[in-house]
C-alpha angles and dihedrals in degrees: 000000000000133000136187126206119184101309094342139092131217128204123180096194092187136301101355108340110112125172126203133204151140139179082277107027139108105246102246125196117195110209100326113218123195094212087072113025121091122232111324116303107186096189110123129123086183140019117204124191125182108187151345106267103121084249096062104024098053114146099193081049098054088046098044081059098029122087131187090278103042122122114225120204120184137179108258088231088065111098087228084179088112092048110094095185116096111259149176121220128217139213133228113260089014122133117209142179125235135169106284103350136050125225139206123170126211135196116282127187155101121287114233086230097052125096089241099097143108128242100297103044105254121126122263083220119037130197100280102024096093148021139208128226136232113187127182105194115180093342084313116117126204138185126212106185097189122199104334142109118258100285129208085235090064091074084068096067131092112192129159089210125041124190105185127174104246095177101098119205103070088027147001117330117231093261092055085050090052085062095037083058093036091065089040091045094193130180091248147005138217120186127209139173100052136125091359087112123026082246091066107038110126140159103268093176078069097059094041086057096038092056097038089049079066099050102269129122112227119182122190105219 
């Protein structure tokens, strides 16, 4: 499903890919993942991952969306050393200009208090192993979250369009992302990571409510 907010469009193209683009924009792609993604699109200005996890970091996935003349931007934690493609790498709380859209990435992890940790209590996502992203794209601004809990830092972040993951489990549940929009307060929100595994399966009709009960529009998509 598709939707458009002001002079943008929004694809959740399954679990947590996501692709961005507009009549003036720049064509985004938010960790492509094959599993998810039809045919071979090879349609993106621009290629964004934001950590290693197989359903973020996917290779095939990158090259199924990249052309000769994508740019690929990957988070410096990622071993790229099976990626063939020519890419750029990124650092956490770095700020960066790209054509037609800026980008700053922001920690993204588990907390090792949290109830978001394995067996042995240590966190899936540690501090350092992935990083956020805040786009603004044509005076419109968007946070991708990626695979966290709801952080402190966070209150910090003013975004129009939020796309949490509302799964549990590996990151924050769809309550913890209520909250998590509720502090934003954006226009709109788009949920991902969500019903792909049986861990992270969740009513996403009640966060929809939850949030819109509150005065913000929510769309499954």
């Amino acid at each position: 499903m598709k939707v458009d907010y002001k002079d943008l469009n929004f694809e959740r193209l399954g679990h947590s890919s996501v692709k961005i683009s507009g009549n003036s924009t720049p064509v985004i792609y938010i960790d492509p993942w094959s599993d998810v993604i039809e045919d071979s699109p090879e349609d993106a200005d621009y290629v964004l991952v934001t950590h290693d996890d197989f359903d973020h970091y996917d290779p095939e996935g990158i090259e199924k969306v990249s052309n000769n003349d994508t740019h690929i931007v990957i988070y410096e934690g990622v071993d790229t050393s099976d990626l063939e493609l020519p890419h750029g790498l990124i650092g956490v709380d770095e700020e960066g200009e790209f054509g037609g859209f800026s980008l700053k990435t922001v920690p993204a992890y588990n907390l090792t208090s949290g109830s978001h940790v394995d067996e042995k209590g240590d966190p899936y996502h540690a501090e350092g192993e992935v990083i956020g992203l805040v786009l603004k794209i044509d005076g419109i601004s968007v946070f991708y979250p990626s695979d966290t809990d709801y952080l402190d830092l966070h209150d910090e972040i003013t975004a129009d369009v939020l796309i949490p993951p509302i799964g549990g489990h590996y990151t924050m549940n769809r309550q913890q992302a209520v909250e998590l929009a509720k502090s934003i307060n954006p226009e709109l929100v788009l949920p991902v990571h969500y019903d792909t595994f049986e861990p992270i399966e969740t009513e996403e009709g009640e966060f929809k409510k939850e949030l819109e009960e509150e005065g913000i529009e929510v769309q499954i998509f």
